[in-house]
N, C-alpha and C positions, 0 to 999 in steps of 0.2 A: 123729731125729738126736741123736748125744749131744753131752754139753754141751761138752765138747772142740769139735767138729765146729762146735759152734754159735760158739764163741767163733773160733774161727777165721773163720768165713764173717762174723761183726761186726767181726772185723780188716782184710777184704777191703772199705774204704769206696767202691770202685768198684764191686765188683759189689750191695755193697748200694743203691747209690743208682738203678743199673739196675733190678734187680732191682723197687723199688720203683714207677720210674715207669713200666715196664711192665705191674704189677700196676693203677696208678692207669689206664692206657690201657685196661684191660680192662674196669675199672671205668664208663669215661666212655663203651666202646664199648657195653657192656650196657644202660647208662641211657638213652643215645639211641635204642635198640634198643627197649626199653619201651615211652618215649616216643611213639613212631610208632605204635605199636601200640594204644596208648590212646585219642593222638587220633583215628586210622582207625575205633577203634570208633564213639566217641562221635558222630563228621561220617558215622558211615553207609557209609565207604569201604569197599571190596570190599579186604582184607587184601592186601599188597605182598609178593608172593611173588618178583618179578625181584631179585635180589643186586645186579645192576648200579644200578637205580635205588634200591636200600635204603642201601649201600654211599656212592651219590652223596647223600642225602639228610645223613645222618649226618656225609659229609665237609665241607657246608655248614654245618649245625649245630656243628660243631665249632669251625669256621675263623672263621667270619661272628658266632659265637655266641648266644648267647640270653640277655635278664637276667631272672634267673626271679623277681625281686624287683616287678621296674616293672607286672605283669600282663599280661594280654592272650597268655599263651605259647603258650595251644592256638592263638589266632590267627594268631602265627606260626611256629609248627613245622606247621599245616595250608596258610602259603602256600608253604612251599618244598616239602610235599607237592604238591601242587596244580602249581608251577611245572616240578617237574622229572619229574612224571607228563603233563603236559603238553609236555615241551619241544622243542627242533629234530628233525625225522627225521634231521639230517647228524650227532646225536649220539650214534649206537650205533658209525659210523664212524670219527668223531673218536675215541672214546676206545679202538678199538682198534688205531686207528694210534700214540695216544700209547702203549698196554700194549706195542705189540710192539714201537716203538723208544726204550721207555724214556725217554721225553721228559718231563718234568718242565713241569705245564701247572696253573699256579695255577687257581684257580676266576675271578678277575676278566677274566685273558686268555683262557679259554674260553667265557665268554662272546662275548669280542670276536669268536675265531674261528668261532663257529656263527653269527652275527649277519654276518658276512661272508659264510658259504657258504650263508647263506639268501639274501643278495642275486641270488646266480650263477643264469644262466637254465640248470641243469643239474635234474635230480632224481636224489636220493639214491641209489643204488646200486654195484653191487660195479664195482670196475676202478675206482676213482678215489682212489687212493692217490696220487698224484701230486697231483690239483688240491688236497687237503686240505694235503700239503706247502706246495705256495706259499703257499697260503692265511696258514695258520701261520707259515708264514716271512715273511710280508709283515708279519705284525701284530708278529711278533716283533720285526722289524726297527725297527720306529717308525712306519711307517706308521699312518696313523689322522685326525681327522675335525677335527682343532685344526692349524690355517691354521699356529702357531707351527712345527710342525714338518717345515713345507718348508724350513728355515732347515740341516734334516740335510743332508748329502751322499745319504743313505738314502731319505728322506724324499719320498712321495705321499698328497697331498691323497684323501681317501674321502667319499662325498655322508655328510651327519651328517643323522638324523632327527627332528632337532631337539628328541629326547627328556629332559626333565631329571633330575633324582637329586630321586626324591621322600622318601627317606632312611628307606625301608621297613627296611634293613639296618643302622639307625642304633641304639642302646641307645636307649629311650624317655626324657623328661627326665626328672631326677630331680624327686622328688616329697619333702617333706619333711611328713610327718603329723602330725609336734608344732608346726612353725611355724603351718600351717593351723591348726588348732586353739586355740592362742595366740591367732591373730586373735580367733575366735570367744569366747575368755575377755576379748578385750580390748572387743568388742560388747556383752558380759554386761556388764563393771564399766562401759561407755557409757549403755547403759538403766538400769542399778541404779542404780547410783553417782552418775551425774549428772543424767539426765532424771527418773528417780524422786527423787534429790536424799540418798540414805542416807549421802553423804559429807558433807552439812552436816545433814544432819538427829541424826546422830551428833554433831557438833560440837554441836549444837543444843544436845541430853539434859547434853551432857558440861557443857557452862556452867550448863546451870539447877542442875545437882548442882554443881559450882565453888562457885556465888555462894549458894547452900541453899534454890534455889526447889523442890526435891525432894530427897526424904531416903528411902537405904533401909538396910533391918535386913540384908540380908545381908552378912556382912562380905566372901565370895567377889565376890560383884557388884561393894564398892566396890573390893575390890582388882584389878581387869577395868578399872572406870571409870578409876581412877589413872592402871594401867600403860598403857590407851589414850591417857591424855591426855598425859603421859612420853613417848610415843612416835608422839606427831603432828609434831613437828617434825623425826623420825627419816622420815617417809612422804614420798611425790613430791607436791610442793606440787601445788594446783590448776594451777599455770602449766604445769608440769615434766607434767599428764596429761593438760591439754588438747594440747600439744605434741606429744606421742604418739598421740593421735587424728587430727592434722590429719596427722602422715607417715604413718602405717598407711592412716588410712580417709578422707583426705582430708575428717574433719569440722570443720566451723568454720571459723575466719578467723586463727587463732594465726598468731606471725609467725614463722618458721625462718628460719636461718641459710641464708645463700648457699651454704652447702654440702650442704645439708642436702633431699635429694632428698624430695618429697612424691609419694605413691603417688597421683597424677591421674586412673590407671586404675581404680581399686577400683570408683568409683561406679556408672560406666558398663558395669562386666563385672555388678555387682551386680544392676545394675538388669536390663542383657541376661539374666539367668539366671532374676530374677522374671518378665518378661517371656516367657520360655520355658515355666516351668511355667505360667503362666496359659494360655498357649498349647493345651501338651501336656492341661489341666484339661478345655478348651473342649471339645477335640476325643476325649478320652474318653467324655464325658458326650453329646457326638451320636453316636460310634460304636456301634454293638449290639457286634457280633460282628469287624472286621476289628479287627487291634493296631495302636496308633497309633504312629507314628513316633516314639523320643524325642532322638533324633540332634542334635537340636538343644539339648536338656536338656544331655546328654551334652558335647556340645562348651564349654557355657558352664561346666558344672562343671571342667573341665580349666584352661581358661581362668585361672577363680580361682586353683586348684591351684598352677597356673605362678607366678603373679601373687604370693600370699602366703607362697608358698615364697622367691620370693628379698625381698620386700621385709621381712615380718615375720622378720626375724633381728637378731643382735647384741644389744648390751645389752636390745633392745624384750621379749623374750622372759624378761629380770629384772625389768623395771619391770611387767611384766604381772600377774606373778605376783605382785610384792608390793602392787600394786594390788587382785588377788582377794583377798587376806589381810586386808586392810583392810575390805573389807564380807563376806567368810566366811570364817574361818581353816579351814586344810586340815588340821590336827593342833592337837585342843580339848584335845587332854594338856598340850599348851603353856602354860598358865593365861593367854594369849592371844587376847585374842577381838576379830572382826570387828563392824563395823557393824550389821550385822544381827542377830550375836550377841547384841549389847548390847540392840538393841532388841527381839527378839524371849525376853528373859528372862524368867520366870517374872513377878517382880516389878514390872520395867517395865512390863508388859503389864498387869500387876494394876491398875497405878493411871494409866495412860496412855491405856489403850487406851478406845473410849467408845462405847455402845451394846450391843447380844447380841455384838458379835465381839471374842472376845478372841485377838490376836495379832497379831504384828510389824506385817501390814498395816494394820491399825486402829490403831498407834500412829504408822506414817508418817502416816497422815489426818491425824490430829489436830497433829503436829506441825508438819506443811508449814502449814496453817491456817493455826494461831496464831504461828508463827513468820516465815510470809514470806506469809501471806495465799492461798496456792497449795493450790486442790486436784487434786492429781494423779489420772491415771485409773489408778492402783494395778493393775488387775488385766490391762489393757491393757500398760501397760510390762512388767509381768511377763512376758504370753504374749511378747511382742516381744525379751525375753532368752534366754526358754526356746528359743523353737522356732528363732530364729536362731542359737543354740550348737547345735542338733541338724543344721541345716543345713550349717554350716560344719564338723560333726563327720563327718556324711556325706560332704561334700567331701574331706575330708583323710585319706579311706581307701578313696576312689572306685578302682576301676582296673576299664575297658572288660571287657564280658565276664567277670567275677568277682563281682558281689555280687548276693545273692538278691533276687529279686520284693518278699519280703513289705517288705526295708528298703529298698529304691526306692521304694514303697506310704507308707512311714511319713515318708519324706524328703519327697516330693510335699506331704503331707498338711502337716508342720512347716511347707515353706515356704508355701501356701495359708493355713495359719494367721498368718504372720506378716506377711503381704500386708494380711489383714484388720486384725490389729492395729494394722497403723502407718495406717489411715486414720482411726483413735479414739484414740490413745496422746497425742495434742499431744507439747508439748514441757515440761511438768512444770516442774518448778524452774530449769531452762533458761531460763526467759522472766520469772522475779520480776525486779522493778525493779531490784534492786543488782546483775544481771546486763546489763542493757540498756547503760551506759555513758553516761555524761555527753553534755550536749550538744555538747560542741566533736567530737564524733566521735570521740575516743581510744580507744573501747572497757574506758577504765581502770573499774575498780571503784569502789564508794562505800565507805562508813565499814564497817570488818570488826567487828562488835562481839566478833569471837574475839580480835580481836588483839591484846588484855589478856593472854591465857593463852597464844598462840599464835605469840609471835614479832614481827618485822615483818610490814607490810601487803604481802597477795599483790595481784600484779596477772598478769589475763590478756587474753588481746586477744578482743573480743565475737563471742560462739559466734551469735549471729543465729538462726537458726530451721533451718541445716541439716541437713539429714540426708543419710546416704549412698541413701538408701531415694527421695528426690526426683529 
């Protein structure tokens, strides 16, 4: 075409915009086209050689559509195989009554009409172009199985089979994979943070260097210590993250606002889902050779899915993150460092830590000790972060029918692992004395010996011995 020719036909914004969406129909026609032919392989089908039913199959998939995001697509581009290779004998009739008079017959009202003339004590065959008209024409007209619509002048009552809308033709719910997952960073900074205790045990380090009960040479470290301690009254108070645990994970006993919706579910889908893999664990471990059911795995992961998608949202998804930051900075370029940064430094470690093991965890030892008289089970809380962010991490990219063996294998394995931990893990710094609350029952705190450096005295309402895991 020359470029005359061509600038002309970019003048013509009708026929280009035709032009186009006929190209794109050709496009959507081929890919459906594909599609069918993929999944037939892969299910084993005997390849759909009938136009009429390829034709119908494709016009469903179009119409009804498919979310290729949500998963599970072979599953349903293999049922409306399945359904319309299966469907009424009155439906090669039907649709050549509508071809020859040109009738215009949605997919939802052809159902109605086959479903109708499957009622009729007739069997399909030729010479009955007529009953198909009534038929059609009854359904067209309003007829149908909803009482409301005797109220037509038109209108007759049809026996209903009492069949409901199980919303197979529904788009699946939306699934959000970073809120999920958020949860799971919010369980880590739960185990690290506060049952292991790295949020006051950091406070801890930062007051003994304050007051000069520890002194170090590197000048990078002290200027880490500083900017941390600069920037604690910038962090979400203890009140402000316990608060955030009681609406996410429904941990503890914090006290929210009336408006302020607490996730009541978590525990008990949490628990349903441990309670599955033990399940699904049990009966692998007796079976030799049949595959064990995990349908029930499966159901309780979605469950969650539903569950932390809509709750873990909004601001909770800031406060998370800046929560992680606080015991592991996500970018060390930042001359910003977390909790665990600080504790696990070269130097601290050097003169902190006590016995053959030098590192972070030997210096939490020693500091929960002498600090709040608590020795935590260190390596227990640990597996108890790890393997429940891998859990929740598998959660949050779960979809029916799409993820391999060996990471179904690994996810089993994480959650079995964290089953075991939380029966050894206690409650760590969770349970020292200026956590338990006064005798009149307030829950308030005692004496903050940070509060010199640290601002006004926090208070929060007593975390007691919960866990999401009971």
């Amino acid at each position: 075409m020359s470029a005359d020719g061509l600038q002309d036909r970019m003048k013509d914004t009708t026929g280009l915009s035709q032009f186009i969406t006929e190209s794109l129909v050709d496009v959507e026609e081929e890919f459906f086209q594909g599609l069918i032919d993929e999944v037939s392989t892969r299910a084993g089908i005997t390849k759909l050689t009938d136009k009429d039913q390829r034709d119908l199959i494709v016009r469903r998939l179009r119409e009804e559509g498919i979310n290729l995001r949500a998963g599970g697509v072979e599953d349903g581009v293999l049922k409306v195989i399945t359904e319309v290779t299966r469907q009424s004998k009155w439906a090669p009739i039907l649709d050549t009554f509508v071809a020859a008079n040109a009738i215009e017959l949605p997919l939802a009202r052809r159902r109605l009409v086959l479903r109708a003339l499957d009622k009729l004590p007739l069997t399909p065959g030729p010479n009955l172009e007529q009953t198909v008209a009534q038929v059609l024409a009854d359904v067209s007209e309003g007829g149908g199985t909803d009482p409301v619509q005797l109220t037509a002048p038109t209108g007759r009552l049809s026996p209903w089979d009492f069949q409901v809308d199980l919303f197979d033709d529904a788009a699946a719910q939306i699934v959000l994979a970073e809120n999920v997952r958020a949860a799971g960073a919010l369980m880590w900074c739960y185990d690290i943070g506060e049952r292991m205790g790295v949020y006051r045990l950091t406070d801890a380090l930062v007051y003994r260097w304050w007051i000069g009960l520890v002194d170090f040479a590197d000048a990078d470290l002290t200027s880490e210590l500083y900017r941390y301690y600069k920037l604690r009254d910038e962090r979400p108070t203890e009140e402000e993250r316990f608060l955030l645990y009681r609406r996410i994970l429904a941990v503890g006993d914090a006290e929210v606002g009336a408006r302020v919706p607490v996730n009541e579910d978590f525990p008990a889908l949490w628990r349903t889902l441990m309670e599955e893999v033990a399940t699904y664990i049990d009966r692998s471990e007796t079976s030799l050779r049949e595959r064990v059911n995990r349908q029930g795995v499966e159901q309780a992961v979605q469950e969650l899915q539903y569950n932390l998608t809509e709750r873990m949202a909004g601001m909770a998804l800031t406060q998370v993150t800046e929560m992680y930051n606080q015991l592991r900075q996500t970018d060390r370029a930042s001359g910003t460092l977390g909790g665990l940064d600080i504790l696990g430094h070269p130097e601290v470690v050097a003169q902190l830590s006590s016995g053959r093991r030098k590192d972070e965890w030997s210096v939490i030892e020693r500091l929960a000790k002498e600090e709040f008289s608590v020795s935590p089970n260190v390596s227990a809380m640990r597996t108890s972060a790890v393997e429940g962010f891998k859990v929740t991490d598998f959660i949050a990219t779960f979809a029916p029918g799409t993820f391999a063996e060996d990471r179904f294998d690994s996810f089993i394995a994480s959650a079995k692992a964290w089953i075991l931990a939380q029966q050894v893990a206690g409650q760590g710094l969770l349970m020292t004395p200026d956590r338990g609350g006064d005798d009149d029952g307030t829950g308030e705190y005692g004496d903050d010996e940070f509060g010199e450096f640290g601002g006004a005295d926090e208070t929060a309402a007593d975390d007691d011995t919960d866990t999401w895991a009971e």
